[in-house]
N, C-alpha and C positions, 0 to 999 in steps of 0.2 A: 504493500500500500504506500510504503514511505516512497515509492520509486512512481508514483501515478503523479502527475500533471494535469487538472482540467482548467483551459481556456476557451476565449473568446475574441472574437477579434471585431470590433464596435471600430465608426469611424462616418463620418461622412457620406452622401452619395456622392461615389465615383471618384473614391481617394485614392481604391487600388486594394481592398479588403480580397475581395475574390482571388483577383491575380497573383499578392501576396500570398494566398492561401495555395496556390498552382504550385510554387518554389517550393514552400516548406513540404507538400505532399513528395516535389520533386525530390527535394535533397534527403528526406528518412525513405526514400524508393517507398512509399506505402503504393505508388502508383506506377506500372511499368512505363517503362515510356512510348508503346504505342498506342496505350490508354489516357496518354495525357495529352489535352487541349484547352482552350483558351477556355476559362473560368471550371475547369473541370467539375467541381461542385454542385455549378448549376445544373439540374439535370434536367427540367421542363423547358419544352420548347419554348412556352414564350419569356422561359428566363434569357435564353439564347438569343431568341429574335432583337427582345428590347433591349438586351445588355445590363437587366436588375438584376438584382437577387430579390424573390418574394418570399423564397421558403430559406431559414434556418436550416444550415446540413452541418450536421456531427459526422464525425469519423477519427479513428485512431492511429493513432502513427507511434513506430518504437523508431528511440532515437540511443546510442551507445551515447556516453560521454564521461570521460575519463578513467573508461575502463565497464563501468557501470551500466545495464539496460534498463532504459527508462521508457513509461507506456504516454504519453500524450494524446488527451483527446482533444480534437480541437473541433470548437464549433462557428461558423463563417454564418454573420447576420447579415440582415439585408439594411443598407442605407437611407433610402426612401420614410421619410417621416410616418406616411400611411403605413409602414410593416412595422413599424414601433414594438407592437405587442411582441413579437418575435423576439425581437432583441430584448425587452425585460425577461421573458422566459431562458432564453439563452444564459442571460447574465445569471439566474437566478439558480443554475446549474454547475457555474464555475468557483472557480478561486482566484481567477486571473483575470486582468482581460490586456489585450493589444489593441493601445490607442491608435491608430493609427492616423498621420496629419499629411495633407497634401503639400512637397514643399515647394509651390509654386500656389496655391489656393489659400496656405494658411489655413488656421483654424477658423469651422464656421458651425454652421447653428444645430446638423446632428451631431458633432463631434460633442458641442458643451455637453446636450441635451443628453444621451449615452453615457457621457462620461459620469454626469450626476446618479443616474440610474446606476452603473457600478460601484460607484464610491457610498451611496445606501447600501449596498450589499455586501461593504468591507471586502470588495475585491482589489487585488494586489496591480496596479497600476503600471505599465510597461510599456512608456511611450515610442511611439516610433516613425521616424522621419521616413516619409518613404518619394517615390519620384525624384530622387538629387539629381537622377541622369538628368532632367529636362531642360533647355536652353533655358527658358522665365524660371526655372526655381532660384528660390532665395533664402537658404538654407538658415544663416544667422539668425535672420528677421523672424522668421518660425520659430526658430529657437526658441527666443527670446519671447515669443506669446508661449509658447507650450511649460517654460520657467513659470512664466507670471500664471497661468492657468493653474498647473497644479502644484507650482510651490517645489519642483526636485530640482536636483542636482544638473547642473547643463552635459553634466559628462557621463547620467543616465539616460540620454536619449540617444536612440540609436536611429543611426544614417543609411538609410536600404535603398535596395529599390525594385522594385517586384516585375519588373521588365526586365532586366539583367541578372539578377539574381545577388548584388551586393549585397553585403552583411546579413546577408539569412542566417550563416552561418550560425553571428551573432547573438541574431534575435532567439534561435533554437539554445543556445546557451544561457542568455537571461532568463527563457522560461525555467528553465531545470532551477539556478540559480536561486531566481527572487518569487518564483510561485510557490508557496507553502503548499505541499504535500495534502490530500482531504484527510480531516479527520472523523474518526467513526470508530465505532465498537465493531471486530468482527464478530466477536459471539455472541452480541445482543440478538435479539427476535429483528426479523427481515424489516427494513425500510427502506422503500424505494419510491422514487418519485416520481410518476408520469410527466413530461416535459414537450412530448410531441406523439403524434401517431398517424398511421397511414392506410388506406384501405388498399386490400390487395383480392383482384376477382376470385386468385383461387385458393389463397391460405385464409380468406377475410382478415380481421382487423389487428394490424401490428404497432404493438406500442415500444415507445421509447423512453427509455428510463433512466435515472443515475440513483445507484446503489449509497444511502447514507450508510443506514448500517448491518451487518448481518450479509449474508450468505443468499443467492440463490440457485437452487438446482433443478438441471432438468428433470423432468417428469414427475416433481413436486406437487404437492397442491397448493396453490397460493388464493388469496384475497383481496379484493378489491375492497379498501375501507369504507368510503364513502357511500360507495353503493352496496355492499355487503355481499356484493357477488361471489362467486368460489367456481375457478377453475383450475385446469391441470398445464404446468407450461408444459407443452408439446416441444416446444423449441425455443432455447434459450443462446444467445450469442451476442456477439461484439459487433462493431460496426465500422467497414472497410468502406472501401470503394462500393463494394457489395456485402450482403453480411453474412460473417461467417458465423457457424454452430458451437456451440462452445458449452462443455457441463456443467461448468458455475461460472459465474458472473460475482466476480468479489466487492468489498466495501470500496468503494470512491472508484468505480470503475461505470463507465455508459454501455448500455446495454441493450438489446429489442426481447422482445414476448411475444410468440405466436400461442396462444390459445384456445383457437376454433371459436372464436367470439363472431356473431354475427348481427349482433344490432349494435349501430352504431350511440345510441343512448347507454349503452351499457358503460364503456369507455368516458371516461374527462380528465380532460387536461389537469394535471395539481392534484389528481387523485393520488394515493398511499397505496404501494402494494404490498400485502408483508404476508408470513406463511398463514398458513393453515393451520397447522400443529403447534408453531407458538407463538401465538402473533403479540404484536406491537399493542402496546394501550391507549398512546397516541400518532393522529395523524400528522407528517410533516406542514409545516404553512405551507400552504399551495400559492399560485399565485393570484394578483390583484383584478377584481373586476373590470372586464371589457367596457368603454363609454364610448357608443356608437358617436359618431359626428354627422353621419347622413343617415337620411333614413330613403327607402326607396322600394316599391310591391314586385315582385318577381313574378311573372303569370307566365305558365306554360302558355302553345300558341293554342295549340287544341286541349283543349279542355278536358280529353280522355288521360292527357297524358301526367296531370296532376298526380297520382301515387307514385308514380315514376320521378318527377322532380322532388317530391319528398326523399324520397330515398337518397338523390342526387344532391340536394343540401345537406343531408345527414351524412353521408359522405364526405364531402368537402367541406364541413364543422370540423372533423376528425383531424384532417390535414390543415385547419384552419380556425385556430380557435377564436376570433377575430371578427368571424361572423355571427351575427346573432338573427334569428327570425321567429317569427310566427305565424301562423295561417291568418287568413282575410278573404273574403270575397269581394268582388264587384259585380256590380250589372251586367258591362259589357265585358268583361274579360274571365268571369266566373271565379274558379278558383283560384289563389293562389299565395302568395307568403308575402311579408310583411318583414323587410329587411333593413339592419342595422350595419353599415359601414364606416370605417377609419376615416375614409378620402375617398374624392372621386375617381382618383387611380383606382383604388381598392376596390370599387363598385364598377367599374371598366374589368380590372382582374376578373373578379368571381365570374363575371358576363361570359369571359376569354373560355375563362375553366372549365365552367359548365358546358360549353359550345365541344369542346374541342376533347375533355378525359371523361364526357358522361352523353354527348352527342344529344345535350338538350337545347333546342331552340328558346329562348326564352322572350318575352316584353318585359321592358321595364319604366315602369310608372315614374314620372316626375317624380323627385326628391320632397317630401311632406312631413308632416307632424302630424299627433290627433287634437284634434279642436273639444269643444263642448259645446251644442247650440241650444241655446231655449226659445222655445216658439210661443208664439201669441199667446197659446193654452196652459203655460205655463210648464208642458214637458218638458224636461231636460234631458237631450241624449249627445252619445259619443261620436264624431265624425272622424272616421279614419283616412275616408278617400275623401276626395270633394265630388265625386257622384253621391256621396251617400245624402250630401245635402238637400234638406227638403226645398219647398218653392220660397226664395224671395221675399214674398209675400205676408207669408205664414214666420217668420226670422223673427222674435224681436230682438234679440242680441245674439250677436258670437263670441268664445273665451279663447282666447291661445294663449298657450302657453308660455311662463317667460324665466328666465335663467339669470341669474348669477356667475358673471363670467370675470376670469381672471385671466389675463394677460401679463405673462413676464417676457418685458423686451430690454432691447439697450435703447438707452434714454435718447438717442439719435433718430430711432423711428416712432416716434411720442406721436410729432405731428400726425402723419400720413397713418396712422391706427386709428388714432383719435377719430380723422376723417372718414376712415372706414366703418368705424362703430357708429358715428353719427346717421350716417347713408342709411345702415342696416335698424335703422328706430333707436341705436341702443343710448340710454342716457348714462353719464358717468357719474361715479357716487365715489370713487377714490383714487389718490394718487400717492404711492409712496417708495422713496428712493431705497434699494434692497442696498446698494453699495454706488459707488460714485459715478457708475455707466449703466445700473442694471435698474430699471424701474419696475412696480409693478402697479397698472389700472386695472380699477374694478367698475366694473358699470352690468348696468340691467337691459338684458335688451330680450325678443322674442326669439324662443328656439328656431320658429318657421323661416328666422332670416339666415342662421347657421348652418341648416342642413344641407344648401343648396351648394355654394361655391365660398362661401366664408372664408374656411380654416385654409382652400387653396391659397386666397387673395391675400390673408395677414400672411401667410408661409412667402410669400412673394414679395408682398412691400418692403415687409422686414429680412429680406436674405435667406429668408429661415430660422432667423434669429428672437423668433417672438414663441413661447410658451404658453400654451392655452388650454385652461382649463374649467367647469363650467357646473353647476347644482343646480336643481330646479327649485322656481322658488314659491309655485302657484299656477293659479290663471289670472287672467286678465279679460276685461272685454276690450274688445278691437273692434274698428270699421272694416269690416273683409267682406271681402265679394268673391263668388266663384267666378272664373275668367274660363273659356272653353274654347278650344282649336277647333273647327268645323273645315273638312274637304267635302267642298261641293253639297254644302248643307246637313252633313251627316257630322256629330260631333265625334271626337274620337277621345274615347273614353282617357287614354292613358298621359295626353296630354292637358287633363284637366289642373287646375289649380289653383288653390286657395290663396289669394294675395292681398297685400291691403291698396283700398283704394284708389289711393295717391300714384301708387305705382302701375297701375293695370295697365292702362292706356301706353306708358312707355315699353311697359314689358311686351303688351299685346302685339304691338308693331312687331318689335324685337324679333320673334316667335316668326311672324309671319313674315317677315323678310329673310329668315334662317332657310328658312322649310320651301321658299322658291329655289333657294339655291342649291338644294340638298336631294326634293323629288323630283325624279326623271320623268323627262317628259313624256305624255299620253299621244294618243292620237286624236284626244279629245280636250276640250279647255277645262282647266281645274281651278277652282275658286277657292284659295285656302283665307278663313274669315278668323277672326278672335271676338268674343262677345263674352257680354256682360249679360244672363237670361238672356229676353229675344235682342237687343241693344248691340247693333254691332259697332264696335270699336277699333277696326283695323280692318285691312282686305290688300292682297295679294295676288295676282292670277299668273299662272302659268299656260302659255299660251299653247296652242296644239301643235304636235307635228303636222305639215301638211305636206303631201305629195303633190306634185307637180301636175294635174292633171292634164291643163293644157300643151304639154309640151308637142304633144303629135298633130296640134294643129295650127298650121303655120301657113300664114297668108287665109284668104277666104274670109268669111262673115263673122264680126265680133261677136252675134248672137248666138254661134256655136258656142263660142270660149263661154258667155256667160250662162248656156244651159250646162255645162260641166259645171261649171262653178256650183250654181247653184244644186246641182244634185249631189256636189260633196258635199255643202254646207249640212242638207238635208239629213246625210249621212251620218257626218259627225253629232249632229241634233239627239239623234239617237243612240246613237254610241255612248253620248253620255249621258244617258237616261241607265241604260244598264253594263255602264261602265263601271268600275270598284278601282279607289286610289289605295295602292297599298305603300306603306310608308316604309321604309329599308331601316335596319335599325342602324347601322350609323348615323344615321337623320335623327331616330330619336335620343341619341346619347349628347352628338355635339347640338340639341337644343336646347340637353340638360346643363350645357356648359356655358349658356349664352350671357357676356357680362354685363 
């Protein structure tokens, strides 16, 4: 156990975490070399296509040094603000982590943001310069933020660089060095802690663990704490490039469970495994509650295929803990789920996932909150969608919801938040200096304004560099209107929307000048309208393809050309009588995005 290493490697998006990770796998040969390519880790194609990391990957490397063989796991997070959760579970696994700073980019706003999250879990700090090859790096000047950041030694930072492969060497010797060894009881009763898991069609559901304390052995009977479950590990191992089998899985070592587990509710993330025969009295802390930032309805396209997407989100929960939902219906889209995401990367992601490792076609509803309306009669009921809204008419108020929001920025992007909080209704209720560059405001404003593009737009003004976090504090009554997208007089259900006001009319336009440029053209004219009940507020047309009719008649009588004419016009008349616009969903995501 004294000879185990578990790290992490936190850092930035796109400082070089992955590639860095490529070397070290290189130099302990965990990976042959006709196995090894650019980001090896990544293993989903569209980690590949876009060049992120989305999923957290564990894997183990023996490294000799000074005679001595040592076991290293290392676990490779993703940099993307929206995969956050990932990176707390990862850290929440180690003893170590590798900071890693761009030295042409400097320190920026997931490097703090990470950094803090490890240093709550008294992990052991191992900064590291990486990119020196590059023409604009400026190695001192990094330095010298990464000194002032967390206060060490300037001749503890190390100089790499994950393109060439400098100072790996090194950084494989700091870890051994300066990472304490995990501590644990072998002979206590089994504790082990689920940290991630993965659905597989033919072994089902395999979980990934790190052993605090105790022993465990193949073909054991073990237990699931939380849920009280009790199965038998069928297969117990360590985790390579691919995973190998292994009889016991020791104290402070990472590890998977195949079980013959088939429902994915049985499994949770931060769940406690410990034996059968003598089990633990308590469960490890698991980790911290998921707080979705967007919300948004996931609906199969055909409506037979709803038990099928259940299963498809219970799935990709397993591999994603990150996501949260519920079922919901609607009118025109029948059944379907009722979805919480990080970002609107993240809500792009799941779309990608499901499309492409479960072959579900899915709609996804504008980004929303649930409201409370009371009518004339004094009911009071819950609106989830904005079809669920009754008529206009019948309204006497509507409540939405409103938050308590905290923002930690540096006191340079004050202004341009402030502006953005004001835009989104929100009123500010404090300001207070945390240190000489680090502010924090508090203001009140309505969840309905956040879930949309919010957390993108403060990530962007501020560098990255703003912190945000948010309680609920109530309802509220608000002046809200429901807003509706109608092609060609037919509303479409999925782009309805609850918004206040003041904003309709701007937003309505918005919407309809998105959706000309986005639906392809018909053979027939399309009228994309925005309205307030019957009140139209906007209009758009897309005009028809037409073919050329006249082309064949050339010279002779104009009242030829005009009876062609007019018998296509007749034509198209009808066409679009039982014509049907269908919307592509690229169209409906970038109208989710609209600023």
């Amino acid at each position: 156990m004294k000879n185990i290493r578990n790290f992490c490697i936190i850092a930035h998006i796109d400082h070089g975490k992955s590639t860095l990770a490529d070397r070290l796998l290189q130099i302990t040969n965990t990976v042959d070399a006709r196995d090894l390519q650019a980001q090896t880790l990544d293993d989903m194609d569209l980690e590949r296509e876009r060049g992120i990391t989305i999923k957290s990957h564990a894997i183990q490397m023996d490294y000799t040094y000074q005679g001595e063989k040592y076991t290293l796991n290392l676990i490779d997070t993703p940099g993307h603000v929206d995969f956050s959760y990932e990176v707390s579970r990862a850290i929440a696994s180690c003893e170590g982590a590798l900071l890693i700073v761009d030295a042409s980019q400097g320190i920026e706003a997931q490097t703090i943001s990470n950094l803090y999250l490890a240093l709550e879990h008294n992990l052991e700090i191992i900064p590291v310069l990486n990119k020196i090859d590059l023409p604009g790096a400026n190695p001192e000047e990094v330095k010298d933020q990464i000194v002032d950041l967390l206060g060490c030694d300037i001749n503890s930072i190390i100089p790499a660089s994950g393109k060439t492969g400098v100072g790996v060497d090194k950084i494989l010797e700091a870890i051994v060095e300066r990472i304490p060894a995990p501590v644990g009881d072998p002979n206590a009763p089994l504790q082990a802690l689920i940290f991630d898991s993965v659905y597989n069609n033919y072994r089902g559901i395999i979980a990934y663990f790190r052993v605090f304390n105790g022993t465990i052995r193949s073909g054991e009977k073990v237990k699931f704490f939380n849920t009280g479950k009790e199965y038998f590990a069928d297969e117990i191992g360590i985790l390579k490039l691919k995973q190998q089998p292994r009889d016991e899985v020791h104290t402070g070592d990472v590890g998977y469970i195949i079980s013959g587990i088939k429902f994915a509710k049985e499994v949770q993330v931060g769940d406690t495994i410990t034996s059968f025969e003598n089990p633990t009295t308590e469960a490890i802390q698991g980790f911290e509650e998921v707080k979705p930032m967007v919300f948004a309805g996931i609906y199969p396209v055909d409506t037979e295929d709803y038990e099928e997407l259940r299963d498809s989100m219970d799935k990709l929960q397993l591999n994603d803990a990150s996501l949260v939902f519920e079922p919901e219906s609607s009118a025109a889209l029948g059944f379907g789920f009722r979805c919480g995401f990080l970002g609107m990367l993240h809500m792009e992601i799941i779309q990608e996932r499901l499309e492409r490792e479960f072959d579900m076609t899915v709609i996804t509803t504008v980004p929303n909150v649930s409201y409370f309306c009371t009518t004339t009669k004094g009911v009071k009921m819950t609106v989830n969608n904005p079809s669920d809204l009754p008529d206009p008419s019948t309204i006497d108020f509507i409540e939405e919801p409103y938050i308590n929001a905290q923002v930690i920025t540096k006191s340079e992007y004050i202004g341009p938040i402030i502006e953005l909080c004001m835009a989104k209704r929100g009123i500010i209720k404090n300001q207070v200096y945390l240190t000489t560059n680090r502010v924090e405001i508090t203001f009140e404003m309505p969840l309905g304004e956040i879930v949309f593009d919010f957390y993108d737009k403060l990530k962007t003004i501020s560098r990255g560099y703003a912190s945000f976090d948010y309680h609920m504090i109530g309802y509220r009554q608000s002046k809200l209107v429901r807003m509706d997208i109608r092609l060609n007089g037919d509303p479409v259900d999925a782009l309805s929307s609850l918004i206040h006001q003041d904003k309709a009319y701007e937003l309505g336009k918005k919407m309809c000048e998105k959706l000309r440029e986005l639906l392809p053209r018909q053979q027939f004219e399309i009228a994309i309208q925005a309205s307030i009940g019957a009140k139209i507020i906007a209009r758009e047309t897309i005009k028809a393809l037409r073919k050329d009719v006249t082309a064949k008649c050339y010279g002779g009588d104009i009242s030829r050309k005009r009876k062609l004419l007019e018998k296509q016009k007749k034509g198209k008349k009808r066409m679009r009588q039982v014509g049907n616009v269908e919307i592509p969903q690229n169209a409906f995501l970038a109208v989710l995005k609209l600023d």
